[in-house]
mmCIF file as gemmi writes it, N, C-alpha and C atoms, coordinates in Angstrom:
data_model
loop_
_atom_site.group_PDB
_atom_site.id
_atom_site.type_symbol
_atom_site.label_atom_id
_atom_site.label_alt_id
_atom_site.label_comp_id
_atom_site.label_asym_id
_atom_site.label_entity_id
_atom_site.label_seq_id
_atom_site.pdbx_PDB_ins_code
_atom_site.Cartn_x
_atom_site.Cartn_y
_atom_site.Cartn_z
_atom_site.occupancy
_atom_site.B_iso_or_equiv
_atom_site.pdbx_formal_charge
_atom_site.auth_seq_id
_atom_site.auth_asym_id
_atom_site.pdbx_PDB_model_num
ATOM 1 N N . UNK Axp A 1 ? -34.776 -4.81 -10.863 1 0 ? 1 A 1
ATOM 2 C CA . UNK Axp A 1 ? -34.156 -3.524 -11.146 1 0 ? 1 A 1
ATOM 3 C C . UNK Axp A 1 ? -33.211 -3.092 -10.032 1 0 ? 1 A 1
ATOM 4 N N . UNK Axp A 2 ? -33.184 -3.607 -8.92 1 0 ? 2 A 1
ATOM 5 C CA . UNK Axp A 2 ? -32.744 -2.656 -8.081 1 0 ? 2 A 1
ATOM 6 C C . UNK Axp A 2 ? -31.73 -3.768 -7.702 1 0 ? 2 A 1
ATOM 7 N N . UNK Axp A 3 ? -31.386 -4.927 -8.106 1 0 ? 3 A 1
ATOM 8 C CA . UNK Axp A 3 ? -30.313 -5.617 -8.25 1 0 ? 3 A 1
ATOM 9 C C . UNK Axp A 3 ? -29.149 -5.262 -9.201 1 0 ? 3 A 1
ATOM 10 N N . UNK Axp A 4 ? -29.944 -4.647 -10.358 1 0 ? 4 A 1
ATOM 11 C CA . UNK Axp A 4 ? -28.51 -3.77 -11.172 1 0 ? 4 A 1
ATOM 12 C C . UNK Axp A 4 ? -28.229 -2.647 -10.65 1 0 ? 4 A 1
ATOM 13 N N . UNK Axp A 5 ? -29.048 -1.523 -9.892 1 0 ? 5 A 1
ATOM 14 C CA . UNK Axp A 5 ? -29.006 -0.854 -9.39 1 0 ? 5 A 1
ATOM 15 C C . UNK Axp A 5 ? -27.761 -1.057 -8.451 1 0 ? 5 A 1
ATOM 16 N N . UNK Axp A 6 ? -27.875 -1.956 -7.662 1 0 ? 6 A 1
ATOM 17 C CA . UNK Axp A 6 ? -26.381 -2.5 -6.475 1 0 ? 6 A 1
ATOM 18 C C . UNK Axp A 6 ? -25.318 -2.636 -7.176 1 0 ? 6 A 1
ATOM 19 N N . UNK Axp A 7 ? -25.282 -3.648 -8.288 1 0 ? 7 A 1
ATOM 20 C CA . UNK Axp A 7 ? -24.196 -3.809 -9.056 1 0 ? 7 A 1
ATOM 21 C C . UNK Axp A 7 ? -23.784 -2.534 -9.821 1 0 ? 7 A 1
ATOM 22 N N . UNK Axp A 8 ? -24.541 -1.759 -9.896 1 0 ? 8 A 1
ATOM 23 C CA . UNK Axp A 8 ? -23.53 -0.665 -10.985 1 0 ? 8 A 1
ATOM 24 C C . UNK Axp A 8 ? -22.849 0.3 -9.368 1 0 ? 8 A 1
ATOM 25 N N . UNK Axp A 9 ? -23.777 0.382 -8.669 1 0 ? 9 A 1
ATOM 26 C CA . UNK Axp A 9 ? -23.186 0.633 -7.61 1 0 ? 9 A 1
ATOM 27 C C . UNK Axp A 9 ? -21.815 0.339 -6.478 1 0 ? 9 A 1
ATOM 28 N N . UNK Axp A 10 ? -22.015 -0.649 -6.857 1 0 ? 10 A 1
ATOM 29 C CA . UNK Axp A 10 ? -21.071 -1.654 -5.923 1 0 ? 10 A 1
ATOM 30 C C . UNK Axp A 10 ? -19.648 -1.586 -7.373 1 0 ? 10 A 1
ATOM 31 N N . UNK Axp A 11 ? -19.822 -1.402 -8.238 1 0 ? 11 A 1
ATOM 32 C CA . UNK Axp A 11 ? -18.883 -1.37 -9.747 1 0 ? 11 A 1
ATOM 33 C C . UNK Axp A 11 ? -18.333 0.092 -10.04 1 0 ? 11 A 1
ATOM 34 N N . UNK Axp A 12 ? -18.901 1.121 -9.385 1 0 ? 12 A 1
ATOM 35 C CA . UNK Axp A 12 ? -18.675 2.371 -9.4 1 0 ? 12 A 1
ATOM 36 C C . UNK Axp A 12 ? -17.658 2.661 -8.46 1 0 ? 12 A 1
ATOM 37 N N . UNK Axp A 13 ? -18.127 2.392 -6.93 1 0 ? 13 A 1
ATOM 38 C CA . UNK Axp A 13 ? -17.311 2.3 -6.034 1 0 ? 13 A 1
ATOM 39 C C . UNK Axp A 13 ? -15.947 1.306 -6.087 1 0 ? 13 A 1
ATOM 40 N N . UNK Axp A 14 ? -15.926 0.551 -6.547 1 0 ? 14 A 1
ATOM 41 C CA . UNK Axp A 14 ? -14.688 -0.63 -6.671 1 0 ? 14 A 1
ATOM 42 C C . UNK Axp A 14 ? -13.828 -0.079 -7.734 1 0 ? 14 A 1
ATOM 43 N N . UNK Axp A 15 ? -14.027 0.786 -8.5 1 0 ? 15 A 1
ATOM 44 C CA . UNK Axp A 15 ? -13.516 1.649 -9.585 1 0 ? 15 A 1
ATOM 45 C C . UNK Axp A 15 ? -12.808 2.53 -8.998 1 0 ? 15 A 1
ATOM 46 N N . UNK Axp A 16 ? -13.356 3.105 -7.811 1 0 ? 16 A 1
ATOM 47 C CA . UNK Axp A 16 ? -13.072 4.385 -7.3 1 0 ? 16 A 1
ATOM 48 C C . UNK Axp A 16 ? -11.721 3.75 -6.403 1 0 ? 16 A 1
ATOM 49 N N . UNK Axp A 17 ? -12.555 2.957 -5.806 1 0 ? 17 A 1
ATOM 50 C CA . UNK Axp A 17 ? -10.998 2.894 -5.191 1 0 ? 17 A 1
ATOM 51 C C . UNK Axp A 17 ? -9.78 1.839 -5.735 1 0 ? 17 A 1
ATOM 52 N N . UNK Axp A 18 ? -10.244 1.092 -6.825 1 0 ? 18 A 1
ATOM 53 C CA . UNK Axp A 18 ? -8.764 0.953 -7.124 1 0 ? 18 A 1
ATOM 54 C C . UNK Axp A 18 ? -7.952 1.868 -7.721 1 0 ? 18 A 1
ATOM 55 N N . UNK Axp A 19 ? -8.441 2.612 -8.6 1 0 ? 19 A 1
ATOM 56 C CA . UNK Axp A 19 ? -7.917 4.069 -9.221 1 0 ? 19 A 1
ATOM 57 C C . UNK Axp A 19 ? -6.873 5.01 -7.941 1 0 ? 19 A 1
ATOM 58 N N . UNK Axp A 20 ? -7.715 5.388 -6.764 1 0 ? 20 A 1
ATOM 59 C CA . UNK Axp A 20 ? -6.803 6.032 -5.876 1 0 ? 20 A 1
ATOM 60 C C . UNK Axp A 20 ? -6.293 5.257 -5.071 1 0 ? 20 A 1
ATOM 61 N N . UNK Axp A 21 ? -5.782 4.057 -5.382 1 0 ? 21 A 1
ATOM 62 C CA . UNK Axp A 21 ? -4.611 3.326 -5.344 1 0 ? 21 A 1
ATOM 63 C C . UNK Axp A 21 ? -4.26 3.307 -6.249 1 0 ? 21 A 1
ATOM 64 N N . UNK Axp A 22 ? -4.51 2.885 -7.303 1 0 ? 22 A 1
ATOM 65 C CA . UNK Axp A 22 ? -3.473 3.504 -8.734 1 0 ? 22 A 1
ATOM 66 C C . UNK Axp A 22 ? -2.936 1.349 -9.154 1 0 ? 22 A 1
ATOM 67 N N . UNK Axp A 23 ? -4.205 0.863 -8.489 1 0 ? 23 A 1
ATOM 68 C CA . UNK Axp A 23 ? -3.871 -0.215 -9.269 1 0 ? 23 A 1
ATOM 69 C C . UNK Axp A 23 ? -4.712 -0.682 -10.383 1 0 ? 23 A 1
ATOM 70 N N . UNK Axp A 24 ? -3.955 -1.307 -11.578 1 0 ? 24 A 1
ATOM 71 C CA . UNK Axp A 24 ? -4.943 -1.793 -12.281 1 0 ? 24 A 1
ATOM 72 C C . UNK Axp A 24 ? -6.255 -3.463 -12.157 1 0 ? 24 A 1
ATOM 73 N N . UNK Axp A 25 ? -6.622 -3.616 -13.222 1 0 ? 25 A 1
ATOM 74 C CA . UNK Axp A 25 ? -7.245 -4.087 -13.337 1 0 ? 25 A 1
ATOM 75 C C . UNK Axp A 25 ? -6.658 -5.597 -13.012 1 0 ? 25 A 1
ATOM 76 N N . UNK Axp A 26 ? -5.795 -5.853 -13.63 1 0 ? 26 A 1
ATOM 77 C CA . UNK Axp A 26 ? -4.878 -6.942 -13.111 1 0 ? 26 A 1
ATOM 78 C C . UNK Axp A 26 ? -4.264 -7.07 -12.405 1 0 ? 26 A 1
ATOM 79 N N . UNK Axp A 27 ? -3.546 -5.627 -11.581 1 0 ? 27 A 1
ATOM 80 C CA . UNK Axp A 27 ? -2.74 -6.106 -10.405 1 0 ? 27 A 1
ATOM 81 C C . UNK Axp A 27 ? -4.242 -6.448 -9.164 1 0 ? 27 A 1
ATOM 82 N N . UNK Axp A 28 ? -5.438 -5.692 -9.037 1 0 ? 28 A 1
ATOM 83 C CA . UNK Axp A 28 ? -6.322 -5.84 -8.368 1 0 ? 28 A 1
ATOM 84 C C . UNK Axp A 28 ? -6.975 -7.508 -8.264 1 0 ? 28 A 1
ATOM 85 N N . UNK Axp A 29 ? -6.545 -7.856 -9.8 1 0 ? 29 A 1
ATOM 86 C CA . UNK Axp A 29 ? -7.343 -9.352 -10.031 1 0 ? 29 A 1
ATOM 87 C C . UNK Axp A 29 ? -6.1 -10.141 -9.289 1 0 ? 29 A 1
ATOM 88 N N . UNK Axp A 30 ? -4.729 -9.661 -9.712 1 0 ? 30 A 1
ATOM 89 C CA . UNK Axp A 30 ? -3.778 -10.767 -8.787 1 0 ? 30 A 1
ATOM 90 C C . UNK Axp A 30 ? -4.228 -10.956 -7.424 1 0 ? 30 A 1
ATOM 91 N N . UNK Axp A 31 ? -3.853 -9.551 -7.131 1 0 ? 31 A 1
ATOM 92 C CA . UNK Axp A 31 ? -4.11 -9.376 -5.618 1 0 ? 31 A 1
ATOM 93 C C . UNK Axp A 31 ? -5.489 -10.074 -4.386 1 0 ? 31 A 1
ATOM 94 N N . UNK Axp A 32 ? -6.572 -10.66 -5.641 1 0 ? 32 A 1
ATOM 95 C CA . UNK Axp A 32 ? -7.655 -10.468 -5.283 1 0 ? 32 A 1
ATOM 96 C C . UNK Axp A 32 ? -7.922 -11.981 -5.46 1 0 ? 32 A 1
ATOM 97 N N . UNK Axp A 33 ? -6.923 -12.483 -6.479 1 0 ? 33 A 1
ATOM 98 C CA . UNK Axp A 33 ? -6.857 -14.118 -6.309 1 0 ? 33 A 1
ATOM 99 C C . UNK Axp A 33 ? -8.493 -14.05 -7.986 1 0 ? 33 A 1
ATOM 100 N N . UNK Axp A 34 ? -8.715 -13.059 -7.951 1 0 ? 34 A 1
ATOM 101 C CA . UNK Axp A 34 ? -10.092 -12.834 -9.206 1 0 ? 34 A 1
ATOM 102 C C . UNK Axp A 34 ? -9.377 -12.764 -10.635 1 0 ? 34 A 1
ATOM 103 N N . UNK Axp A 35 ? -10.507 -13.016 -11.179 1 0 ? 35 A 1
ATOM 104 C CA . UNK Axp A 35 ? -9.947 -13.105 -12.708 1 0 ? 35 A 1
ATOM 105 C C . UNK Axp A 35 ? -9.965 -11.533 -13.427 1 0 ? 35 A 1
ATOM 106 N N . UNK Axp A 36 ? -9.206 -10.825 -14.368 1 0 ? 36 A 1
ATOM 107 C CA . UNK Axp A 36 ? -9.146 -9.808 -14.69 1 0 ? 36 A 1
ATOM 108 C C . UNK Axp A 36 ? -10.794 -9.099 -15.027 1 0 ? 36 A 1
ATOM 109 N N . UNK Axp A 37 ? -11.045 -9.871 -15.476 1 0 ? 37 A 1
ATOM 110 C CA . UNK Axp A 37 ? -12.314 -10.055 -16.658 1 0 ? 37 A 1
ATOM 111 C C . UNK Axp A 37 ? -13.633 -10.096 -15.823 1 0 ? 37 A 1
ATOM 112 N N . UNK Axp A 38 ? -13.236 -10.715 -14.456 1 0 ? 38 A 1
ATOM 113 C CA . UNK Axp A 38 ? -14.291 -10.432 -13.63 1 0 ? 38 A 1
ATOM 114 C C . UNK Axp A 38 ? -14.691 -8.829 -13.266 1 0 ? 38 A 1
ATOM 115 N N . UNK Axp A 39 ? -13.144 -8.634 -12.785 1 0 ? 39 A 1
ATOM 116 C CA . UNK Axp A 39 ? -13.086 -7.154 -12.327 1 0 ? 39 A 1
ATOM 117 C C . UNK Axp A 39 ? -13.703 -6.545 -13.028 1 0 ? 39 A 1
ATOM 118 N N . UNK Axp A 40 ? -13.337 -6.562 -14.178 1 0 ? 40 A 1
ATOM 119 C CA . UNK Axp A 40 ? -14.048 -5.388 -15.161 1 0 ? 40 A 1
ATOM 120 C C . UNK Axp A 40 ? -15.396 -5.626 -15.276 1 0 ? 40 A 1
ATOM 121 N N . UNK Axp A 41 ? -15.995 -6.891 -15.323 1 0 ? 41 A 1
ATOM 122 C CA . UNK Axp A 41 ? -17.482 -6.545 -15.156 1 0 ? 41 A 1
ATOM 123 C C . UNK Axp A 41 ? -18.238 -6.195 -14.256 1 0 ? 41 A 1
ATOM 124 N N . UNK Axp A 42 ? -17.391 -6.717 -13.278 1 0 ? 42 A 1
ATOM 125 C CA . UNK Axp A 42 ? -18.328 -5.801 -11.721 1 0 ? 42 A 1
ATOM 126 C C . UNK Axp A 42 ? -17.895 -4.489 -11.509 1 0 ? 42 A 1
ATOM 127 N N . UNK Axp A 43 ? -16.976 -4.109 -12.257 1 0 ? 43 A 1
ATOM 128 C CA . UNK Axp A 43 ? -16.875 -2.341 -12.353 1 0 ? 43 A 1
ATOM 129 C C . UNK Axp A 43 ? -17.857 -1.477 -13.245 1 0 ? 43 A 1
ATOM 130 N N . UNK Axp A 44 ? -18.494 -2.526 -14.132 1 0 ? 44 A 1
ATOM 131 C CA . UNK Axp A 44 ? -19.387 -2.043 -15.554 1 0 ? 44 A 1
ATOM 132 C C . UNK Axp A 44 ? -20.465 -2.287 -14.64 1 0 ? 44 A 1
ATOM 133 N N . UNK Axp A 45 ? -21.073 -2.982 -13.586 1 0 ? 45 A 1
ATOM 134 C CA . UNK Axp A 45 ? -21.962 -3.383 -12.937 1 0 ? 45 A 1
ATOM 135 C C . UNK Axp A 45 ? -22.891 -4.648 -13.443 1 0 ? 45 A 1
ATOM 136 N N . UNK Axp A 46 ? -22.191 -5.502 -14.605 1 0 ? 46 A 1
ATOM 137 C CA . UNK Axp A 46 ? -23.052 -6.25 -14.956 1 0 ? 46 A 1
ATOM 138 C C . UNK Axp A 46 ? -22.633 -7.855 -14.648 1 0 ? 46 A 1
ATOM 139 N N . UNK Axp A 47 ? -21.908 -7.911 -13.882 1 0 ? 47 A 1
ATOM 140 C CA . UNK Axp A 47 ? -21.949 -8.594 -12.265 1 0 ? 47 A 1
ATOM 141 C C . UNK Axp A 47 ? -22.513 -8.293 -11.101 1 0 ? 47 A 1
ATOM 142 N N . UNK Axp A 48 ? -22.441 -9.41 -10.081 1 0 ? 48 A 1
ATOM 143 C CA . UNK Axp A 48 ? -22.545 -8.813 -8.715 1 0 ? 48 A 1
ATOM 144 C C . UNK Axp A 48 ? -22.095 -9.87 -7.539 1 0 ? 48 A 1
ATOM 145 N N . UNK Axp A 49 ? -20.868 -8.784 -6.807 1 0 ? 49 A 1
ATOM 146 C CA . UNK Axp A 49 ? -19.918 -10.199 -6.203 1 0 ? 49 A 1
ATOM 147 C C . UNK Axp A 49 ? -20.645 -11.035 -4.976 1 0 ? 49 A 1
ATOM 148 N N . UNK Axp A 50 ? -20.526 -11.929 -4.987 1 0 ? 50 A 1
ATOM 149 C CA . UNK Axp A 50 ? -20.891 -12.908 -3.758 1 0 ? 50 A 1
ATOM 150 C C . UNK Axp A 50 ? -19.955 -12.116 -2.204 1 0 ? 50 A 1
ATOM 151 N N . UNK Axp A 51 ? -20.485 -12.875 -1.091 1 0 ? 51 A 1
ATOM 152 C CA . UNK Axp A 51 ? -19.792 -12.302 -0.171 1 0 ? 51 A 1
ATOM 153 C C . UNK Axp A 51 ? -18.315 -12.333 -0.104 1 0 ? 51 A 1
ATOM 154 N N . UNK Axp A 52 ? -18.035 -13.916 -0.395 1 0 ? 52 A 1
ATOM 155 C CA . UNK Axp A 52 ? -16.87 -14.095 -0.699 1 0 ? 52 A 1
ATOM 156 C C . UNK Axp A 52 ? -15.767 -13.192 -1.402 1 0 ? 52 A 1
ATOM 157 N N . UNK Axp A 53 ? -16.395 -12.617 -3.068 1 0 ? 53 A 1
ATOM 158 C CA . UNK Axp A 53 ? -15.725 -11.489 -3.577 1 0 ? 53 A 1
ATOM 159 C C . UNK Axp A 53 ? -15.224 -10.478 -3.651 1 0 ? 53 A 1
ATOM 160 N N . UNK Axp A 54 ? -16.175 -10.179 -2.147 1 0 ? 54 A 1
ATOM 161 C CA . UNK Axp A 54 ? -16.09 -8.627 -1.407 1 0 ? 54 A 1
ATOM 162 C C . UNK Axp A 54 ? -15.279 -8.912 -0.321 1 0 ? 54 A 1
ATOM 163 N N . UNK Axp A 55 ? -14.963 -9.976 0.218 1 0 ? 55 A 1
ATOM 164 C CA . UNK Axp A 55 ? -14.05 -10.556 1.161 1 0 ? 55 A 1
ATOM 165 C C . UNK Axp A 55 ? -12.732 -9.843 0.672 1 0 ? 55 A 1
ATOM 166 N N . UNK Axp A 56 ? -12.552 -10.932 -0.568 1 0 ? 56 A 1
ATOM 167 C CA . UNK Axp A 56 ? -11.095 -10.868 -1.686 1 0 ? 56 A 1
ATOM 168 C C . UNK Axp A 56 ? -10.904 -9.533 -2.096 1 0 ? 56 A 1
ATOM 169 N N . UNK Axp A 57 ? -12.115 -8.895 -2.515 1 0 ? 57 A 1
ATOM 170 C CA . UNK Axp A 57 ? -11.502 -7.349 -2.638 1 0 ? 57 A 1
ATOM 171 C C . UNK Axp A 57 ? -11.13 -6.227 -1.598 1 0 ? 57 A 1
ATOM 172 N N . UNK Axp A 58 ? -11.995 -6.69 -0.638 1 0 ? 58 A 1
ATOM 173 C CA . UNK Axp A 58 ? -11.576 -5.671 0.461 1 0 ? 58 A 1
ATOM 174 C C . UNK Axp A 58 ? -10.343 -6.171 0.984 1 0 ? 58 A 1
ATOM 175 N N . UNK Axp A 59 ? -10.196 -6.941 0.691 1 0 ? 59 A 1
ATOM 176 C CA . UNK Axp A 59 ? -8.384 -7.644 1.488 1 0 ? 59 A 1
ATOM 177 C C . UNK Axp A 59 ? -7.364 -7.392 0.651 1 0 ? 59 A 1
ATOM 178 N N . UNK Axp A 60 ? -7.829 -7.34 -0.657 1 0 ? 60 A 1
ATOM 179 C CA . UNK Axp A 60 ? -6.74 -7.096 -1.828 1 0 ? 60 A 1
ATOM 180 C C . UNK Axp A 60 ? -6.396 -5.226 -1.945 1 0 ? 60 A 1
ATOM 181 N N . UNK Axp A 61 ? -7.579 -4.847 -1.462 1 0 ? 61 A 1
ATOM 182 C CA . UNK Axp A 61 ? -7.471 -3.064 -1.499 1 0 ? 61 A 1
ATOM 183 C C . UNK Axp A 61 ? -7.522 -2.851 0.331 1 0 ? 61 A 1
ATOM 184 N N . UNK Axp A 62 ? -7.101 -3.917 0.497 1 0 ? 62 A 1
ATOM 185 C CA . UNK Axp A 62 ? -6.745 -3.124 2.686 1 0 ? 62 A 1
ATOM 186 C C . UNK Axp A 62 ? -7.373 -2.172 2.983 1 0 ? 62 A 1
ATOM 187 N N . UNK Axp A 63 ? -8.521 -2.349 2.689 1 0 ? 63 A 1
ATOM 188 C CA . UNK Axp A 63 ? -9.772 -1.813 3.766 1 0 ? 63 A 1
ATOM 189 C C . UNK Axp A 63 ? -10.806 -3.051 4.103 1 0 ? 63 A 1
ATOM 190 N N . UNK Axp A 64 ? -11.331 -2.289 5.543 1 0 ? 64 A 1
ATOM 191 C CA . UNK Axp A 64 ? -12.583 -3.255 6.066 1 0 ? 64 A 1
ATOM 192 C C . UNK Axp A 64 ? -13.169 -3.57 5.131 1 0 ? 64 A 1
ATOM 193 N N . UNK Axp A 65 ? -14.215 -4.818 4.79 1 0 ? 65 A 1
ATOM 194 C CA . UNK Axp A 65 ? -15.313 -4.969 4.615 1 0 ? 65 A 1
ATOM 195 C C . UNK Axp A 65 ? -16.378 -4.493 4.972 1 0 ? 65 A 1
ATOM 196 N N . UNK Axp A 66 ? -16.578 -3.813 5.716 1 0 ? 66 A 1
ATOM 197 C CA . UNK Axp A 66 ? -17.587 -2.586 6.223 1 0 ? 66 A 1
ATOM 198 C C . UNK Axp A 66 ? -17.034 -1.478 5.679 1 0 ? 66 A 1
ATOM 199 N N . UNK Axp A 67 ? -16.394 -1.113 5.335 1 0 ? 67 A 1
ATOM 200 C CA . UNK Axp A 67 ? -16.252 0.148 4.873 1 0 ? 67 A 1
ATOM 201 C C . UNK Axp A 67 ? -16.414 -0.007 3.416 1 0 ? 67 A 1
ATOM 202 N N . UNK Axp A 68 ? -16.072 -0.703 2.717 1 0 ? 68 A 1
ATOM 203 C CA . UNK Axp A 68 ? -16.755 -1.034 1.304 1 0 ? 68 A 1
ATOM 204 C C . UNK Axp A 68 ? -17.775 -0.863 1.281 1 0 ? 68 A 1
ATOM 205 N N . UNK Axp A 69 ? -18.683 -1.81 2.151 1 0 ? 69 A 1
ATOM 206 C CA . UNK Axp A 69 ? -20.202 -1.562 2.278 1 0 ? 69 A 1
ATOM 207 C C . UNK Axp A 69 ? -20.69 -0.225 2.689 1 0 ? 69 A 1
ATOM 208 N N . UNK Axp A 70 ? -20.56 -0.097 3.269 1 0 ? 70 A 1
ATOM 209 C CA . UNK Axp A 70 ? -20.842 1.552 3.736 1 0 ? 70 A 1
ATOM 210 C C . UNK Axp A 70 ? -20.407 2.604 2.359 1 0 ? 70 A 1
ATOM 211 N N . UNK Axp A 71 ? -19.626 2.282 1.714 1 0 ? 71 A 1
ATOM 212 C CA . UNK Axp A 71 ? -19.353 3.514 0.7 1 0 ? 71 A 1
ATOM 213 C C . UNK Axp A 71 ? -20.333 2.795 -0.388 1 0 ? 71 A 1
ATOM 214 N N . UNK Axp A 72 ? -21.098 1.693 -0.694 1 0 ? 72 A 1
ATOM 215 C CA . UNK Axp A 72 ? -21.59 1.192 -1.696 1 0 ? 72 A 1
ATOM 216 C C . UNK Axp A 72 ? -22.935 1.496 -0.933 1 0 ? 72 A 1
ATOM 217 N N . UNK Axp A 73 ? -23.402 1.704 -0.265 1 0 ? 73 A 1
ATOM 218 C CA . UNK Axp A 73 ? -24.711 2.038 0.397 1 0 ? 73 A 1
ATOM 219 C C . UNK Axp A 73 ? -24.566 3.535 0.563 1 0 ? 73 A 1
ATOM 220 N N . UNK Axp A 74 ? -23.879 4.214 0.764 1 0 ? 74 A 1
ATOM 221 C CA . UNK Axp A 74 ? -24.295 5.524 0.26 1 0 ? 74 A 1
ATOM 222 C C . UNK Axp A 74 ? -24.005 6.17 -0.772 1 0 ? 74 A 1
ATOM 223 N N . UNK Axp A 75 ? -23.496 5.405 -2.08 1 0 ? 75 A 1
ATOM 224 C CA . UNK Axp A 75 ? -23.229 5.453 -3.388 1 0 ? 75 A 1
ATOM 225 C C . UNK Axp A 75 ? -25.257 5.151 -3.793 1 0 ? 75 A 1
ATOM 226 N N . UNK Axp A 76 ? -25.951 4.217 -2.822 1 0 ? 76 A 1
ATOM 227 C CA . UNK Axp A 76 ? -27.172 3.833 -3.257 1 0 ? 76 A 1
ATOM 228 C C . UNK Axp A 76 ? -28.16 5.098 -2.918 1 0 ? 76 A 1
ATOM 229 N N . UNK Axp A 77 ? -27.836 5.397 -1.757 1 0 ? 77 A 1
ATOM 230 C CA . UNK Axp A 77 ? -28.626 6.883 -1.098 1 0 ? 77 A 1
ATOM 231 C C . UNK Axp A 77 ? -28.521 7.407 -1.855 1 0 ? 77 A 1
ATOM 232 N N . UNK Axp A 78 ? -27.345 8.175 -2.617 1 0 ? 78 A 1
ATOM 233 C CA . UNK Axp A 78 ? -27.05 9.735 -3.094 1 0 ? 78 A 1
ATOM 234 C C . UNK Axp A 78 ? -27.777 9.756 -4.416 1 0 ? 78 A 1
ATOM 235 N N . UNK Axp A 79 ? -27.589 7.971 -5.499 1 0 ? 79 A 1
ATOM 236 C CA . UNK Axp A 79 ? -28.214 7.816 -6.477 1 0 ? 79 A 1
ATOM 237 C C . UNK Axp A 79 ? -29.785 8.289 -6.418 1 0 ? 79 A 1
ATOM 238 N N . UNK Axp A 80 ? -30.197 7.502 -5.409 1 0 ? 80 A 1
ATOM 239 C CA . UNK Axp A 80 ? -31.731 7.573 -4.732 1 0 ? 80 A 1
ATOM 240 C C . UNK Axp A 80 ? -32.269 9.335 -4.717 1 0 ? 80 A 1
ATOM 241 N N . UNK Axp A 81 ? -31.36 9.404 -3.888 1 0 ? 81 A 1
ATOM 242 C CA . UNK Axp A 81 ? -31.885 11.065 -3.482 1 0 ? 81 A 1
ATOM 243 C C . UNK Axp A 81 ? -31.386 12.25 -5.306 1 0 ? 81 A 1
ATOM 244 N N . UNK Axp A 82 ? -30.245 11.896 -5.756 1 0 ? 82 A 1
ATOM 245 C CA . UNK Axp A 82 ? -30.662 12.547 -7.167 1 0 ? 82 A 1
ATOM 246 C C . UNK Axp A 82 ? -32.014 12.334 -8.005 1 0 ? 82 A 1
ATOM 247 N N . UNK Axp A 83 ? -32.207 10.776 -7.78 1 0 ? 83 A 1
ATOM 248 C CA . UNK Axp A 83 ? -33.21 10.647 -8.75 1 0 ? 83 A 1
ATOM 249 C C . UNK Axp A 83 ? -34.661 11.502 -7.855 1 0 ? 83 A 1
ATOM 250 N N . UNK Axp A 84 ? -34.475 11.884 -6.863 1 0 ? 84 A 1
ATOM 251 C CA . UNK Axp A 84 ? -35.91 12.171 -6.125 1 0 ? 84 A 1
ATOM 252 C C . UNK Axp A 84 ? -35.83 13.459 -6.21 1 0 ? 84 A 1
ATOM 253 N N . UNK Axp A 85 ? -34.588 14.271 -6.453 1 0 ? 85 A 1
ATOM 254 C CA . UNK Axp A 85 ? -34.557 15.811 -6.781 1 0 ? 85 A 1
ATOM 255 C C . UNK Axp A 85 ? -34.59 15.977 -8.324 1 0 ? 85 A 1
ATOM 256 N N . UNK Axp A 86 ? -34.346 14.769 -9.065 1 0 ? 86 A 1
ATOM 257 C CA . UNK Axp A 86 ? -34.895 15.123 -10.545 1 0 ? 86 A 1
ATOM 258 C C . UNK Axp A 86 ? -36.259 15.636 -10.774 1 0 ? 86 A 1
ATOM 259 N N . UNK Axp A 87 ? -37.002 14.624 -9.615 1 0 ? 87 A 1
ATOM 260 C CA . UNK Axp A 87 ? -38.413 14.751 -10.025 1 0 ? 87 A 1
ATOM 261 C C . UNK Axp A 87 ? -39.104 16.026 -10.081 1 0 ? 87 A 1
């Protein structure tokens, strides 16, 4: 469970920021050397990229690789902590 949990996570965030860059799905897959079709499933979260992928995307959207991570880990907190104020 908490492997889809990352992936919808990690698919939420990769959404977010290609949008405020304002690229699509294909210029992101050019850019990214990835297939269109990939993109879109690790944005749906029902992928989940290898290190390598997160390499290619953080290089294709010019930010660190730590900073991806870091916004996909507290994309995991905030989920976490809603679900613990649902309760």
């Amino acid at each position: 469970m908490k492997s889809h949990k990352t992936a919808a996570a990690f698919g939420a965030v990769l959404r977010e920021l290609r949008k405020q860059q304002s690229l699509s799905q294909e210029k992101l897959a050019f850019e990214s050397g990835l297939d269109r079709t990939y993109i879109s499933l690790l944005e749906v979260g029902q992928r989940s990229p290898s290190l390598e992928t997160m390499l290619a995307l953080s290089r294709a959207l010019q930010i660190p690789l730590a900073y991806l991570a870091s916004l996909v880990e507290a994309r995991l907190v905030e989920s976490s902590d809603d679900r613990r104020n649902a309760s």
